[in-house]
N, C-alpha and C positions, 0 to 999 in steps of 0.2 A: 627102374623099379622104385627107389628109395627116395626120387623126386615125386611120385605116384603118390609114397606115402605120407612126403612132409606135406603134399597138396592137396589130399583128400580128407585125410583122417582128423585133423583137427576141426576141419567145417563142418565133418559129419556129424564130430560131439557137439558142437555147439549147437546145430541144426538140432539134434535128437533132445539135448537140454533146454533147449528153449522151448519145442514142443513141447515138452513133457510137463515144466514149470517155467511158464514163461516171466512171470509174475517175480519169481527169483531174480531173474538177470535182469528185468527191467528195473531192481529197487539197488541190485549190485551197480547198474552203468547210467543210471538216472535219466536215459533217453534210450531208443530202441536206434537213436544216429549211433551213437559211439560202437554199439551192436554192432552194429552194419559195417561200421567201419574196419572192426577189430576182424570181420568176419572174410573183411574182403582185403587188406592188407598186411594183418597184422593173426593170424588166426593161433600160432603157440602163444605169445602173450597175450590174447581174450583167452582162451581154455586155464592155464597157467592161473591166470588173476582170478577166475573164477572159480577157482579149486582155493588158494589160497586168501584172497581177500575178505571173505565171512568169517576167518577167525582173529583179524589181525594181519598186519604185516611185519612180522621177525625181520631178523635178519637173514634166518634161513630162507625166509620169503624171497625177501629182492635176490637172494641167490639164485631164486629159480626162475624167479622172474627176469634175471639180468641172463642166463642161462636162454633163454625162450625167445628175448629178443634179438638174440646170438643167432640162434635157430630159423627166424625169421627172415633177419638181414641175410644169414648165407643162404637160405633157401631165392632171394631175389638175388643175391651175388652171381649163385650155381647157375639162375637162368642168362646171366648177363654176358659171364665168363662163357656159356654153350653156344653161344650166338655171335660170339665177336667178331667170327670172321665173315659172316655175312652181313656187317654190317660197313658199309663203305669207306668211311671215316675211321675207321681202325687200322693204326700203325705200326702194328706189332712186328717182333721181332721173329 
């Protein structure tokens, strides 16, 4: 359920922001690639940046920011770690 939610919910906001003002996040990531890219590997740090980046970036920022890309990496971690045993080349203990 909580991998459901780190995999959907982020793409949905950005999906639904970008519809909404697309014009915003094209002038926040300078190309609608980096978009794409944030959208399909990286989806808490695109939302994250995009909440935070229009006003500055504090240091409370990269806190959240470095927070998101946490979020990110274990979310590709969790999928790696759930799969290892079908994976032939794993020599786990």
């Amino acid at each position: 359920m909580m991998s459901l939610f780190s995999a959907i919910v982020p793409r949905f906001v950005l999906l639904v922001g970008w519809v909404n003002n697309s014009a915003a996040w094209e002038s926040l990531f300078g190309s609608q690639i980096w978009l794409l890219g944030g959208f399909l590997f990286f989806p808490w740090t695109t939302v994250i940046y995009g909440f935070v980046a229009p006003n500055g970036l504090s240091l409370l920022n990269w806190i959240f920011l470095g927070c998101a890309v946490a979020l990110d990496l274990g979310t590709w971690g969790i999928g790696v770690f759930a799969t290892r045993k079908q994976v032939s080349n794993y020599r786990g203990t």
